[in-house]
C-alpha positions as CSV (number, residue, x, y, z in Angstrom):
1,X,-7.4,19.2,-10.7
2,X,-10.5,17.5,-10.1
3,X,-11.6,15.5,-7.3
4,X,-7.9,16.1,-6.4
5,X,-7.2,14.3,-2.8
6,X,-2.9,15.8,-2.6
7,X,-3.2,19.8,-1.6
8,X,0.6,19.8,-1.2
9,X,3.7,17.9,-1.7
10,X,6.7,17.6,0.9
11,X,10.2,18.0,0.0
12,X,11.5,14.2,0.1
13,X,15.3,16.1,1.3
14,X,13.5,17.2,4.2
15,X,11.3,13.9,5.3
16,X,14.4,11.5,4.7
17,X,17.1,13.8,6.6
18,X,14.5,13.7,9.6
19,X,13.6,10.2,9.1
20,X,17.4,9.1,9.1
21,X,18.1,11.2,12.5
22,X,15.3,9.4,13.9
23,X,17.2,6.2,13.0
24,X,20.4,7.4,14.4
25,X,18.7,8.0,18.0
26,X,17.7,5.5,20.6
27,X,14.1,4.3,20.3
28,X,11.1,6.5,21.9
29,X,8.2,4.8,22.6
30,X,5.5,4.3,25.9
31,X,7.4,3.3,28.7
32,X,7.0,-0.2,30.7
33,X,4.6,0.9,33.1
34,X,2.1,2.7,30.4
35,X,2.6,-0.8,28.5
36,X,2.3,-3.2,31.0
37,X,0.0,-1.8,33.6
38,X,-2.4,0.2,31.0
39,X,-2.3,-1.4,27.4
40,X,-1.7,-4.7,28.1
41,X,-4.1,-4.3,31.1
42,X,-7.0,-3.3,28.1
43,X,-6.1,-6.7,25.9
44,X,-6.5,-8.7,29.0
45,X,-9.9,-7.0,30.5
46,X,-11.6,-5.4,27.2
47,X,-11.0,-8.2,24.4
48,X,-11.3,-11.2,26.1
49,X,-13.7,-12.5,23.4
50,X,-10.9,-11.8,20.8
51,X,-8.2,-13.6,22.7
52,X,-10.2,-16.4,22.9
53,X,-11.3,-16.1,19.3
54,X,-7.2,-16.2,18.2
55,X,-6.0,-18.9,20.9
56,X,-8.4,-21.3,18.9
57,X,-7.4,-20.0,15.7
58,X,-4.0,-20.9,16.3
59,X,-5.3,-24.8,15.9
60,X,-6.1,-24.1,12.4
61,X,-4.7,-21.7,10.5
62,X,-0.6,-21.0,10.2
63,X,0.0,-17.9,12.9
64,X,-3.2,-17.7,13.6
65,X,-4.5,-15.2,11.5
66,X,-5.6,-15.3,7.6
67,X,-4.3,-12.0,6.8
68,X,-0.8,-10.1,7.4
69,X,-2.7,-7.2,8.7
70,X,-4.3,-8.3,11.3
71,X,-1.1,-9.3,13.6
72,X,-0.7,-6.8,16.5
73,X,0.5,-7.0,19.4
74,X,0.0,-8.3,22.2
75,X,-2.6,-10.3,19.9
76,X,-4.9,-9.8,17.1
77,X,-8.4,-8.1,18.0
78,X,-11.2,-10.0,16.1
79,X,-13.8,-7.1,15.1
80,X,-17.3,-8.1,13.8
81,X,-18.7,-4.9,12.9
82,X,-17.6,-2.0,10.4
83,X,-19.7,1.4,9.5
84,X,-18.1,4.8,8.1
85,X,-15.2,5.7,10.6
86,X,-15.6,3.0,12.9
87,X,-14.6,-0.2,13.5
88,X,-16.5,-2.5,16.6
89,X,-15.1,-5.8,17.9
90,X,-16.2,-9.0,18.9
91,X,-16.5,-7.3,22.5
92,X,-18.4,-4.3,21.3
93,X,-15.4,-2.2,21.8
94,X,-15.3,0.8,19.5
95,X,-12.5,2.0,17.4
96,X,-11.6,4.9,15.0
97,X,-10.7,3.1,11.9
98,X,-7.5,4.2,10.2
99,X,-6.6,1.4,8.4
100,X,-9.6,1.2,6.5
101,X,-9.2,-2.3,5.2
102,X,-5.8,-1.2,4.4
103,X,-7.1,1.0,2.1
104,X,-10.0,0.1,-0.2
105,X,-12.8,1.9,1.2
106,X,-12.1,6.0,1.0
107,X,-15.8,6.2,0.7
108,X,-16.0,5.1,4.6
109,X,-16.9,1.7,5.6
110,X,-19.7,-0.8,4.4
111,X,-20.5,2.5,2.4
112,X,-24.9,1.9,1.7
113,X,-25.0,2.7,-2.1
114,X,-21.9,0.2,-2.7
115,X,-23.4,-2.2,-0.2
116,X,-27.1,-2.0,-1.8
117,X,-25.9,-2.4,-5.2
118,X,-23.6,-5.2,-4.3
119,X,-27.3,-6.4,-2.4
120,X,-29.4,-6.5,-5.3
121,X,-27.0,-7.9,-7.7
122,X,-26.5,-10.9,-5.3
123,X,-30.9,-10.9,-5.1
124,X,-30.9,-11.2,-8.8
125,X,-27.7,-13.4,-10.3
126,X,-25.2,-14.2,-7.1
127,X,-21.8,-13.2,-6.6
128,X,-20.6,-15.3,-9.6
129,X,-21.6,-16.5,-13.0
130,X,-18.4,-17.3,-14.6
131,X,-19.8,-15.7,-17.6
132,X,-19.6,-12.1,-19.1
133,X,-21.9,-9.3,-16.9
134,X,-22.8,-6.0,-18.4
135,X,-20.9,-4.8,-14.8
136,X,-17.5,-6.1,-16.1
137,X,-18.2,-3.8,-19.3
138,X,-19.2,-0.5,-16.3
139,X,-16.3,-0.5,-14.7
140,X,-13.6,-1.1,-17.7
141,X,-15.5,2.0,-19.7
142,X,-15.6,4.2,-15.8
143,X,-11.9,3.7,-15.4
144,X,-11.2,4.9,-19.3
145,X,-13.5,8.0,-18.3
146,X,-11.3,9.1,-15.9
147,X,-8.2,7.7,-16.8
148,X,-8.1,7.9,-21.1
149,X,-4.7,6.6,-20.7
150,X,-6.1,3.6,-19.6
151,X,-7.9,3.0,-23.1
152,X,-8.7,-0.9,-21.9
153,X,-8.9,-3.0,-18.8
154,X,-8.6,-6.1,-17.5
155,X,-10.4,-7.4,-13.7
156,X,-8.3,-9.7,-12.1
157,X,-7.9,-11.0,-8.0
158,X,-5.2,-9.0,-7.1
159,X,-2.7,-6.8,-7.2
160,X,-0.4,-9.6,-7.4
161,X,-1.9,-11.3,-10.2
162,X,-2.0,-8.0,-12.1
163,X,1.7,-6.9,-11.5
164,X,2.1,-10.5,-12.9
165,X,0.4,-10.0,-15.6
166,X,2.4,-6.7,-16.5
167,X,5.0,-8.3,-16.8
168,X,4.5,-10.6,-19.3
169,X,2.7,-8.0,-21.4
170,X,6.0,-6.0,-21.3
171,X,8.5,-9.0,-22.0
172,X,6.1,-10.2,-24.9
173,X,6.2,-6.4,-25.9
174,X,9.4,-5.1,-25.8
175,X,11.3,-8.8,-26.3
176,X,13.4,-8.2,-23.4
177,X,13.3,-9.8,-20.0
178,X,14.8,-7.8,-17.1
179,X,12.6,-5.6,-14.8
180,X,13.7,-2.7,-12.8
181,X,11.9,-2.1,-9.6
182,X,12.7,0.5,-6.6
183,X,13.9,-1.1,-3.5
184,X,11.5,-1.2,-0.8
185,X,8.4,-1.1,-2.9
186,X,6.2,-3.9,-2.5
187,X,4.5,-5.4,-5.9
188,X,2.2,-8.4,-4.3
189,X,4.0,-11.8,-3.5
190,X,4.5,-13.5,-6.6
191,X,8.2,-15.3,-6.7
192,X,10.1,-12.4,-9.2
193,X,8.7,-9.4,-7.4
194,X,9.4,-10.9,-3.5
195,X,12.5,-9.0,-3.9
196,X,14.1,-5.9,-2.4
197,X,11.0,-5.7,-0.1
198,X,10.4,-3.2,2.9
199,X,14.2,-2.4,3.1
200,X,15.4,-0.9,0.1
201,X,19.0,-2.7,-1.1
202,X,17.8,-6.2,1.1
203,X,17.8,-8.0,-2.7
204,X,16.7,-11.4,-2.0
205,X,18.2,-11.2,1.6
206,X,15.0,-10.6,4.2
207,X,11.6,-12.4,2.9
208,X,13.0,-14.4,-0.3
209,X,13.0,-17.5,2.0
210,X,11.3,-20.7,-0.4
211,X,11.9,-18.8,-3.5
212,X,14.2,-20.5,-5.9
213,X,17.2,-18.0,-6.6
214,X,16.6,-18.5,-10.7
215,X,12.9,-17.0,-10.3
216,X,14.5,-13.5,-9.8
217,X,17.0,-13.5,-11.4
218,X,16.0,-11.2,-14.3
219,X,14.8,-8.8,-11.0
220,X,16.9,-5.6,-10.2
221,X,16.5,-3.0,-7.7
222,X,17.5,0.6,-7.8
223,X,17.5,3.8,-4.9
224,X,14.4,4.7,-4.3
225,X,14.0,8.7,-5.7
226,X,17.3,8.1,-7.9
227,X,17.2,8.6,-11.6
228,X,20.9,8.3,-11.9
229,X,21.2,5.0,-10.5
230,X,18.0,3.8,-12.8
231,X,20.0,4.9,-15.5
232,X,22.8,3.8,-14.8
233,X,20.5,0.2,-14.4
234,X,19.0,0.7,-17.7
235,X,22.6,0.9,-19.1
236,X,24.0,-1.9,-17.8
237,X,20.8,-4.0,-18.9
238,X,21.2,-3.7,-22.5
239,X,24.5,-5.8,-22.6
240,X,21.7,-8.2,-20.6
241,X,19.3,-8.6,-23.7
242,X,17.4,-5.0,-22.2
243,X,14.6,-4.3,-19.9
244,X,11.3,-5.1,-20.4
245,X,9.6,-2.2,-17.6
246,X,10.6,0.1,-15.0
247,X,7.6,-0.8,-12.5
248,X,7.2,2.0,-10.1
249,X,4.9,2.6,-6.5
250,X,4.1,6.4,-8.2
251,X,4.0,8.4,-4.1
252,X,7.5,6.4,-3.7
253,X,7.8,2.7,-2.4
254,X,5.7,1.1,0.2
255,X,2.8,3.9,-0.6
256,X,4.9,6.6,0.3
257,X,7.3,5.4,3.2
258,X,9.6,6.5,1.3
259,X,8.8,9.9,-0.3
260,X,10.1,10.8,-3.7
261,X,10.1,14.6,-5.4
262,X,7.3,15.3,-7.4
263,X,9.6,15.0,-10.6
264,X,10.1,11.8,-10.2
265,X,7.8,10.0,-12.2
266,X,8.3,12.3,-15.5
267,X,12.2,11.7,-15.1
268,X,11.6,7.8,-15.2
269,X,9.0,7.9,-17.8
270,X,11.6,10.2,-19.9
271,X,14.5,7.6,-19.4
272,X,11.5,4.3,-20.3
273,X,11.2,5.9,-23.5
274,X,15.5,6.5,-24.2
275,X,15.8,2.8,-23.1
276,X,12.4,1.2,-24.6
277,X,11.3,-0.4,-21.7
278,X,7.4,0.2,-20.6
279,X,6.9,2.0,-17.6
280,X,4.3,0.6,-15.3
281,X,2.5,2.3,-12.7
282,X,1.3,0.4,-9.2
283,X,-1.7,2.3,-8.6
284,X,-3.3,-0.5,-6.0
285,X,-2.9,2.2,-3.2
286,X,-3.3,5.5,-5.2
287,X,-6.2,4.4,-7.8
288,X,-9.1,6.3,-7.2
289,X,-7.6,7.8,-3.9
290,X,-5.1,10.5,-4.5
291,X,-7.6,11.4,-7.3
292,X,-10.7,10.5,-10.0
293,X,-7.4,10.3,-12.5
294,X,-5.2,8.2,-9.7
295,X,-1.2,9.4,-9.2
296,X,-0.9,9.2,-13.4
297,X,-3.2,12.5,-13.3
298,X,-1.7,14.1,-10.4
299,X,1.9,13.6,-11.6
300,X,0.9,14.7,-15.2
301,X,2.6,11.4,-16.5
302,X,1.1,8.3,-19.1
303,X,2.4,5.4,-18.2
304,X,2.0,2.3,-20.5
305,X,0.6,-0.2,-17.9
306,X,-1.3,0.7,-15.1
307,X,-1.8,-1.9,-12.2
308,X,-5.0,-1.8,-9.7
309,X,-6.2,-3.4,-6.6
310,X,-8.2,-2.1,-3.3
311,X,-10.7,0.7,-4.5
312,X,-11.4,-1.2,-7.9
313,X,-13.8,-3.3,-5.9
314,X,-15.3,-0.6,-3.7
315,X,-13.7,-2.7,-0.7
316,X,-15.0,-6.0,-1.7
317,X,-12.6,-9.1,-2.4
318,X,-11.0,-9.9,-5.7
319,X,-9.9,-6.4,-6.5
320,X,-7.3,-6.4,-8.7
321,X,-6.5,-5.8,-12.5
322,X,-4.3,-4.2,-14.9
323,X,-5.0,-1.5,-17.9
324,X,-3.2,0.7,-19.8
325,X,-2.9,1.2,-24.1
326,X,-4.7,-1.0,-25.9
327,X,-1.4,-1.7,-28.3
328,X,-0.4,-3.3,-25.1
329,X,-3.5,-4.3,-23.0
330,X,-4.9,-6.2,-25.6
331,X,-2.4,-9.0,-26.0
332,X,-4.3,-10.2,-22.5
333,X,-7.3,-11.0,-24.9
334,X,-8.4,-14.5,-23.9
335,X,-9.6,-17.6,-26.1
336,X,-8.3,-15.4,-29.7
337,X,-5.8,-17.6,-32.5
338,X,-4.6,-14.1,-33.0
339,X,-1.2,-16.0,-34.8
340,X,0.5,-13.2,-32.2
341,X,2.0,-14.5,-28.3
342,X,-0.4,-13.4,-25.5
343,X,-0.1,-12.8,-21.8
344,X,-2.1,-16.2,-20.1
345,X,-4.1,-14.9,-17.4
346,X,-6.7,-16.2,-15.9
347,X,-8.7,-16.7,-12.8
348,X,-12.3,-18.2,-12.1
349,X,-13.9,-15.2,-9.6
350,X,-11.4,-13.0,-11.1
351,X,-13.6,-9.7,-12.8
352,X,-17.0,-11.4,-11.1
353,X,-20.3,-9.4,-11.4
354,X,-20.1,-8.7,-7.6
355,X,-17.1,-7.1,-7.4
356,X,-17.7,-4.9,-10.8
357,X,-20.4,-3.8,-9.9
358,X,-19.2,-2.9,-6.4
359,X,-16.1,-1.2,-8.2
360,X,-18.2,0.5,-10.6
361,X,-20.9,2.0,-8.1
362,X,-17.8,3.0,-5.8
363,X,-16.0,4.9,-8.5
364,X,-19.4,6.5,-9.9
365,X,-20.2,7.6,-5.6
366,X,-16.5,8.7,-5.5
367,X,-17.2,10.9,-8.4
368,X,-20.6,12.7,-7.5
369,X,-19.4,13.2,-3.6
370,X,-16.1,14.4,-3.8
371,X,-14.6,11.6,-1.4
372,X,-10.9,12.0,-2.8
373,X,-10.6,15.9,-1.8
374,X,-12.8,15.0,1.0
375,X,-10.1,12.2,2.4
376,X,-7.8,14.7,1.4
377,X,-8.5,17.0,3.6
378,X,-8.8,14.9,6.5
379,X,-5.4,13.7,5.8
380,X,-4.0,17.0,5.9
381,X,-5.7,18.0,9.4
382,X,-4.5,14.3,11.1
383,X,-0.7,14.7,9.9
384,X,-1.0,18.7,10.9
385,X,-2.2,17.4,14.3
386,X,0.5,14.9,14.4
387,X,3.0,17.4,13.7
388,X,1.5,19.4,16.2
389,X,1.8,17.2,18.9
390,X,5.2,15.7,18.4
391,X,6.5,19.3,18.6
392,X,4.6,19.9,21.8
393,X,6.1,16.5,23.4
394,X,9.8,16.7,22.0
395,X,9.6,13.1,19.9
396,X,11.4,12.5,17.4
397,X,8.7,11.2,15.4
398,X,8.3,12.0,11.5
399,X,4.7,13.1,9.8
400,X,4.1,13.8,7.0
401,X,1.0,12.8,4.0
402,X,0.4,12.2,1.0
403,X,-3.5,13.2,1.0
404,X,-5.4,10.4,2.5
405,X,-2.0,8.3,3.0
406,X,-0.5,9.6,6.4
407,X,2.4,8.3,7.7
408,X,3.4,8.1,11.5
409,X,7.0,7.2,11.6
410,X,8.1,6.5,15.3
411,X,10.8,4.5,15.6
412,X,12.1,4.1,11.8
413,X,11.8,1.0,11.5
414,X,11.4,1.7,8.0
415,X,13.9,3.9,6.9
416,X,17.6,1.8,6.0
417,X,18.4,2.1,3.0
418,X,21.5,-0.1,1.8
419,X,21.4,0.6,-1.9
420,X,24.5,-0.9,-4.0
421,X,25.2,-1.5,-7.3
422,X,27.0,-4.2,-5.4
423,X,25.8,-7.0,-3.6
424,X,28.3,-7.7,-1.4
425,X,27.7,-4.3,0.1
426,X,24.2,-4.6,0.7
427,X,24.6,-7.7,2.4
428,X,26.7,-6.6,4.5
429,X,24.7,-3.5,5.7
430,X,21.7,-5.6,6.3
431,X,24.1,-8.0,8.5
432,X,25.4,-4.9,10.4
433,X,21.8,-3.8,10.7
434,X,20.0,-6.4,11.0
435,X,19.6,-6.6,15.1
436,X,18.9,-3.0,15.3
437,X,15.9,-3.2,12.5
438,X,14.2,-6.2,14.2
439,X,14.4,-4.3,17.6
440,X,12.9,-0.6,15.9
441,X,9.8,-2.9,14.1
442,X,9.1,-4.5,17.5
443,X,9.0,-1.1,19.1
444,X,6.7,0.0,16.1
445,X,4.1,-2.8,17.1
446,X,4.4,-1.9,20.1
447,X,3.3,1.8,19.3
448,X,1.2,0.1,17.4
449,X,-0.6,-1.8,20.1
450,X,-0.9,1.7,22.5
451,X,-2.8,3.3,19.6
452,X,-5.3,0.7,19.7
453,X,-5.7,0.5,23.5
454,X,-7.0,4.0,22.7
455,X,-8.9,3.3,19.9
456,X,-7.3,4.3,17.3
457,X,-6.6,0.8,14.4
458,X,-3.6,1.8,12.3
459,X,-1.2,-0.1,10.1
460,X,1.2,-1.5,12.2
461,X,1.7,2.1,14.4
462,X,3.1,3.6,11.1
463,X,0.5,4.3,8.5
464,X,-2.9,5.9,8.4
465,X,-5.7,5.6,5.5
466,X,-8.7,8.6,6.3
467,X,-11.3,8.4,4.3
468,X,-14.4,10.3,3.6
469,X,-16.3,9.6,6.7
470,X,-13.9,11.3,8.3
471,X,-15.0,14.6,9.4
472,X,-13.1,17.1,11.5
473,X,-14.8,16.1,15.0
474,X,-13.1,12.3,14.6
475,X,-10.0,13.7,13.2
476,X,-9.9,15.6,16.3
477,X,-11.5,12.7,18.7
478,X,-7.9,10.8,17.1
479,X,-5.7,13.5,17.9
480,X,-7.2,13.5,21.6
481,X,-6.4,9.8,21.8
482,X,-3.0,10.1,20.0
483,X,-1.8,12.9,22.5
484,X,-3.1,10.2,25.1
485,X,0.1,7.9,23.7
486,X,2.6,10.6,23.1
487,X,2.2,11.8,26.7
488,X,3.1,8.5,27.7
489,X,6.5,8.5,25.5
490,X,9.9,8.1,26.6
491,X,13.8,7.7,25.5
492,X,14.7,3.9,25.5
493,X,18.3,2.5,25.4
494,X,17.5,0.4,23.2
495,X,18.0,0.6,18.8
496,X,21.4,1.8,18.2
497,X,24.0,-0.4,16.9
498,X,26.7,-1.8,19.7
């Protein structure tokens, strides 16, 4: 396949029986001395700037950060400085950049062609007109290029707002109401799709707190990498008036934390079509990084709505959209007295010239240099190294990738699954477990935070992005710094249930 970033799948059987004995042991993770006499000795002597920077910050904004990303512990590092694989903060300290924005920029950071273009555009009209732009046109015809499936397009600010938007294509569609999703995926933050997050079978029980109950009500959540229990979902929704979509993360919920087989996707495109309920793909993550054609290519599989975010806008804000047929796309068409109900969307810098054309010029350099194999590749010699060097130290730790998606699993934090058909069962694992899964995510920050010490930024200890600047001296430069960690890893007490 083409510009092709996944040279291999792993068998999900394998990943999740590892990842679930690494839940059943007591945590590893750097020992109190390391912590507290080397990493925390780093925050308090080499990022004094940033510490100052947050303590202020707290006065102002809730937490004292704008973005979820950026909480780490022992507090957030303020950078001011991004190029290729690097990351520099406010106190000229230099980091390998693994997060990459958490995600969008597979091309490297502040990548010059997207950069200059997104220069002269600015030079010319500014970042915003509020009226049409041949760029809006670019990008909408580059996507159909290399994903026909998605015969039109519409820009929007988010993820969120285009998972949102999805949905109300497929209830005005289909004239049904309820949507399936997989438990632990995440679908952006609007009120119906806060559900099931991070923990599959957790319902509305962990991060639902200020939703009313009635907003997801029509929400249901199934096993992650479990056609029978979609199925048997599917079934029970058509005494319920049907389902409008199956809405799937197509590398397996929270991009990939939870691995699926490589059949997946056709099984639950097969059972959309028995049940007539459209089958949307979340792409945010794997648009234009697994591959030119996103997941939908690799996995061989159409799906009728396809949702975008991150690379879209070549790693500049308000990236988000959703595409897919034009039977269905097209009742998104603003301002029309079609006689025929539409999906309202909206959004005054949504689809701005800025971050088309930023989204266009990324795509087209993604094409001509490769960058998803590239990234690829890089992925593949990181997770190897991983592998390599929790073998060689006797941890318990899980690795495993997804091309440029590499996931570090240390303490799985991630990895209950209460699943249940019933929801008195679920909550009752999640009160059993609840302790013990607070305890394993603090100990993941705190890997988290040891990584960084060596300068190494990752998504919260547990994720990776590489992208094309990534060549094999930096991948090996990480591995150096990693085995600095691992060396410093020990059995804990702590994590298992009393």
């Amino acid at each position: 396949m083409n510009n092709c970033g996944i040279s291999r799948w792993d068998d999900p059987k394998e990943i999740n029986e590892r990842l679930k004995k690494l839940t059943s042991e007591p945590i590893w993770e750097v020992d109190d001395d390391y912590y507290e006499n080397v990493i925390l000795k780093y925050y308090d002597d080499k990022c004094k700037t940033s510490r100052a920077i947050y303590e202020e910050a707290q006065n102002y904004i809730p937490g004292g950060v704008q973005h979820n990303l950026a909480f780490n512990k022992p507090f957030p590092v303020a950078f001011a400085k991004a190029k290729g694989p690097y990351l520099y903060d406010k106190d000229g300290n230099e980091y390998i950049d693994f997060l990459q924005a958490g995600g969008p920029t597979i091309l490297g950071s502040n990548y010059d062609p997207v950069r200059e273009a997104a220069q002269a555009l600015i030079n010319d009209c500014g970042p915003v007109t509020g009226l049409l732009h041949e760029a809006e046109m670019l990008i909408a015809r580059e996507i159909n290029k290399h994903m026909p499936n998605v015969e039109m397009f519409r820009m929007l600010g988010s993820g969120t707002e285009a998972v949102m938007a999805s949905l109300r294509i497929a209830r005005i569609q289909t004239g049904h109401k309820r949507i399936i999703k997989v438990g632990g995926a995440y679908h952006g933050w609007s009120d119906q799709m806060v559900y099931g997050l991070k923990v599959p079978g957790s319902r509305a029980l962990l991060e639902s707190h200020g939703i009313p109950k009635g907003a997801y009500k029509l929400t249901d959540e199934v096993r992650p990498n479990d056609l029978d229990m979609l199925e048997g979902m599917l079934k029970r929704n058509k005494l319920k008036g049907g389902t409008a979509a199956v809405i799937v993360e197509p590398v397996g919920p929270e991009s990939g934390t939870r691995p699926i087989s490589k059949e997946y996707n056709k099984g639950v495109r097969e059972l959309c079509n028995k049940y007539g309920a459209l089958m949307i793909f979340d792409e945010v993550v794997t648009g234009f990084r697994v591959g030119l054609s996103g997941a939908q290519g690799y996995f061989d599989v159409d799906p009728d709505l396809t949702i975008f975010g991150k690379i879209v806008a070549g790693g500049y804000p308000a990236a988000g959209g959703v595409g897919g047929k034009k039977e269905y796309a097209s009742l998104m068409a603003a301002g029309l007295a079609t006689g025929k109900h539409r999906a309202y969307v909206g959004g005054t810098l949504a689809a701005n010239p800025l971050s088309a054309l930023a989204g266009y010029t990324a795509i087209k350099e993604i094409e001509r240099t490769n960058a998803c194999e590239i990234a690829g590749r890089a992925g593949d010699r990181l997770c190897d190294g991983l592998k390599e060097l929790v073998d060689k130290y006797g941890l318990p730790f899980v690795a495993y990738n997804q091309g440029s998606i590499v996931h570090l699993e240390c303490t799985g934090a991630m990895s209950f699954d209460f699943s249940s058909y019933s929801f008195l069962k679920s909550a009752l694992g999640i009160l059993k477990h609840k302790d013990m899964m607070y305890v394993r995510k603090d100990s993941m920050e705190r890997m988290g935070a040891a990584y960084m010490a060596n300068g190494i930024v990752t998504l919260a200890g547990s994720r990776l992005y590489t992208s094309m600047a990534d060549t094999d001296e930096i991948i090996d430069e990480a591995l150096n710094r990693f085995e600095n960690v691992f060396k410093h890893v020990a059995k804990t007490g702590k994590g298992l249930l009393k």
